[in-house]
MARMI-776263 format. One record per residue (C-alpha): x negated, y, z negated. Coordinates in nm, 3 decimals, always signed. Each point is the difference from the previous one (the first is absolute). Layout:
BEGIN
<node px="X" py="Y" pz="Z"/>
...
***
This chain:
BEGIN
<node px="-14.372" py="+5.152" pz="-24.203"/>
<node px="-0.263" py="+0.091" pz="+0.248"/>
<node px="-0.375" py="-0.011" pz="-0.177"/>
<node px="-0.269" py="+0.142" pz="+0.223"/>
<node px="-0.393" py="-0.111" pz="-0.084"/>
<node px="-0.286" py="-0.024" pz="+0.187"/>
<node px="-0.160" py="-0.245" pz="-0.239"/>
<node px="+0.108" py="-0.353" pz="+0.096"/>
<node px="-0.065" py="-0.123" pz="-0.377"/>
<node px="+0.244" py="+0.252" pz="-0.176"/>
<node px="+0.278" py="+0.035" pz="+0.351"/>
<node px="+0.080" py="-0.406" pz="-0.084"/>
<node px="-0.030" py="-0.003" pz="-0.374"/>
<node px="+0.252" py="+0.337" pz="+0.006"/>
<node px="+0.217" py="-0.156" pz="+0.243"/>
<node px="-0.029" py="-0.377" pz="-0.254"/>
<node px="+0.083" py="+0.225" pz="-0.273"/>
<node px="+0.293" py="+0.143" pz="+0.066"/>
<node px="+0.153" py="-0.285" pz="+0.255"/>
<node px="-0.002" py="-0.141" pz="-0.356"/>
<node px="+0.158" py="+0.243" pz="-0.140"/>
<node px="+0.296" py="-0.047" pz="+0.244"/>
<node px="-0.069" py="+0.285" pz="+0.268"/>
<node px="+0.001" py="-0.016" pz="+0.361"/>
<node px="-0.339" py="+0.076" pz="+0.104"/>
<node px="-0.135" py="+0.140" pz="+0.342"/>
<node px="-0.420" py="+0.014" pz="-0.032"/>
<node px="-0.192" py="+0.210" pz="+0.231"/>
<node px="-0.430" py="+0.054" pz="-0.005"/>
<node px="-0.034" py="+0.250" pz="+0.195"/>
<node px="+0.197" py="+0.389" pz="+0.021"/>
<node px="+0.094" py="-0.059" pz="+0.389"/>
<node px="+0.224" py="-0.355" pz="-0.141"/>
<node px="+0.165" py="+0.236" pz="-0.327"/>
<node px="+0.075" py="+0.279" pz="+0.279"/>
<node px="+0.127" py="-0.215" pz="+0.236"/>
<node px="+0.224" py="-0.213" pz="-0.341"/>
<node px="+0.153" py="+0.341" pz="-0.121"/>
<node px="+0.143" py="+0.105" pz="+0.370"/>
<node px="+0.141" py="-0.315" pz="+0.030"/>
<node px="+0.181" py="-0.061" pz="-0.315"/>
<node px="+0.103" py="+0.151" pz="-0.318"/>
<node px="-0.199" py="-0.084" pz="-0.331"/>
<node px="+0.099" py="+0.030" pz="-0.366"/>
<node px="-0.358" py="+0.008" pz="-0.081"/>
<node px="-0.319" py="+0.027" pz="+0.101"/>
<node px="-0.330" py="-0.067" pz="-0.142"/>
<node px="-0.270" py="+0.151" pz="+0.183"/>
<node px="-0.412" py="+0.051" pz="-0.058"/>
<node px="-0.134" py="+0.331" pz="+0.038"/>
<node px="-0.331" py="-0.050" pz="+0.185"/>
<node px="+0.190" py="-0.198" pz="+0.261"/>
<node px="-0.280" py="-0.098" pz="+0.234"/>
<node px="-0.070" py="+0.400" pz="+0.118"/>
<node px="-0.018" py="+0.201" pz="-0.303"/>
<node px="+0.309" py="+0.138" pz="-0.164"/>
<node px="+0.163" py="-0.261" pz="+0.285"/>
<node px="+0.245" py="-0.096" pz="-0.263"/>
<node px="+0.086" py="+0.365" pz="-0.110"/>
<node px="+0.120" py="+0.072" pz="+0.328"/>
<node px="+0.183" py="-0.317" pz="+0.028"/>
<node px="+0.181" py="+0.121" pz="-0.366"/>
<node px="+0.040" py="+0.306" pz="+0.195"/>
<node px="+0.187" py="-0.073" pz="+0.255"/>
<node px="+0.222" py="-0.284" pz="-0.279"/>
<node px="+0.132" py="+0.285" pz="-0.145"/>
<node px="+0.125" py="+0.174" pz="+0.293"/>
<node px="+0.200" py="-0.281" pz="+0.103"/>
<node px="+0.412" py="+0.053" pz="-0.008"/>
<node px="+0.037" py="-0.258" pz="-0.233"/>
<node px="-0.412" py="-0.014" pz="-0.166"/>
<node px="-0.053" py="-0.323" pz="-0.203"/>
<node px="-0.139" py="+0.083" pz="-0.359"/>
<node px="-0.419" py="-0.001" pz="+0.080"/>
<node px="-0.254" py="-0.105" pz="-0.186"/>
<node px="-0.343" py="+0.110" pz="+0.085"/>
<node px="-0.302" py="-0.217" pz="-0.163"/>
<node px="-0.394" py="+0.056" pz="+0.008"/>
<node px="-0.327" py="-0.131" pz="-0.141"/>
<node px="-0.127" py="+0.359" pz="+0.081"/>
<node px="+0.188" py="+0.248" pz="-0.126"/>
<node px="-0.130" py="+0.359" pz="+0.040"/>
<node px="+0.164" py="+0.329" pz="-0.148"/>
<node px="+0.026" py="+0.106" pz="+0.379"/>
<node px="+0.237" py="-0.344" pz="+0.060"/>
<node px="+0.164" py="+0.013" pz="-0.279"/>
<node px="+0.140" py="+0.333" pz="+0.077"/>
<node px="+0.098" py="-0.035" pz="+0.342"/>
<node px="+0.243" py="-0.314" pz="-0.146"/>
<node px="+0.144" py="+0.257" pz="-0.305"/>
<node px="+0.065" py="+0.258" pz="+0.347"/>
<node px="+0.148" py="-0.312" pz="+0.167"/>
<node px="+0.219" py="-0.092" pz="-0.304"/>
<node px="-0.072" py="-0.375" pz="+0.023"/>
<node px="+0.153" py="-0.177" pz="-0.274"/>
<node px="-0.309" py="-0.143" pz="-0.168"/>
<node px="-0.367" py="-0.087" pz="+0.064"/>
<node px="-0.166" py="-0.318" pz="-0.131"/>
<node px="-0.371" py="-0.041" pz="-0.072"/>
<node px="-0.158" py="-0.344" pz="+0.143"/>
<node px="-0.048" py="-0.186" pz="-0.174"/>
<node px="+0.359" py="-0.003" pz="-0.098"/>
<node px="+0.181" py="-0.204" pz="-0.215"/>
<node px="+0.270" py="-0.228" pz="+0.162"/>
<node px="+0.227" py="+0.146" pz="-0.299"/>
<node px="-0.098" py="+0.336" pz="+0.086"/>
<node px="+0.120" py="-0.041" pz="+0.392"/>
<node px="+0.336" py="-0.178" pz="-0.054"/>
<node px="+0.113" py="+0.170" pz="-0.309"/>
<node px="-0.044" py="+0.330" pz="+0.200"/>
<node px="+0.182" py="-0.091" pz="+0.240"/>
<node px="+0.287" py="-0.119" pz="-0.167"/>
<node px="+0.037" py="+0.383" pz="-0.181"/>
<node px="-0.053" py="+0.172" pz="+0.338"/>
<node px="+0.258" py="-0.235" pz="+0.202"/>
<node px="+0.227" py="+0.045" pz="-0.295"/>
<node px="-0.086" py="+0.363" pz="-0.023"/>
<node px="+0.122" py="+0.075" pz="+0.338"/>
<node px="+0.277" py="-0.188" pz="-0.029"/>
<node px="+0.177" py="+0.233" pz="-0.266"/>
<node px="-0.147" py="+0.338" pz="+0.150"/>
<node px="+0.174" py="-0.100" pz="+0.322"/>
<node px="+0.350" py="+0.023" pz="-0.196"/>
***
């Protein structure tokens, strides 16, 4: 699980959250780190903010997630969301987007369905 944020605060409560919940975390704060995480290694998942420190950063990290051989399941999440944004993630096909503040429910339960998800669409 690789979780992308530029916000300190929410990057280690994330990354306490679902260590917790029994996943293998890799944190990044910045969009040069989750660029640098997704060359090197594969991901089932990855959780990443939209407005990653440039604007629409995070979008174009999503972006290039999904054209990965293997792309984890991504999750983008904002405390800003614009019609604009939230478009560009439908054209991306991410697999969900959470509003901050999220719920910690909200994150790992959607995760669960998406991992699981992919799982029986790759059979």
């Amino acid at each position: 699980m690789l979780i992308v944020d530029d916000e300190p605060s929410i990057l280690s409560t994330y990354s306490m959250i679902l260590r917790e919940a029994g996943y293998e975390v890799s944190a990044c704060d910045s969009y040069v780190c989750g660029e640098k995480q997704l060359k090197e290694r594969s991901y089932d998942a990855a959780l990443i903010d939209i407005q990653l420190e440039k604007e629409d950063g995070g979008l174009m990290l999503a972006e290039q997630a999904k054209k990965l051989r293997r792309p984890p399941v991504v999750i983008l999440c904002t405390g800003y969301p614009t019609i604009e944004r939230l478009r560009r993630a439908l054209q991306l096909r991410v697999d969900y987007l959470v509003l901050k503040p999220a719920e910690v429910d909200e994150v790992t339960s959607v995760l669960q369905r998406s991992l699981v998800r992919r799982e029986l669409t790759k059979n």
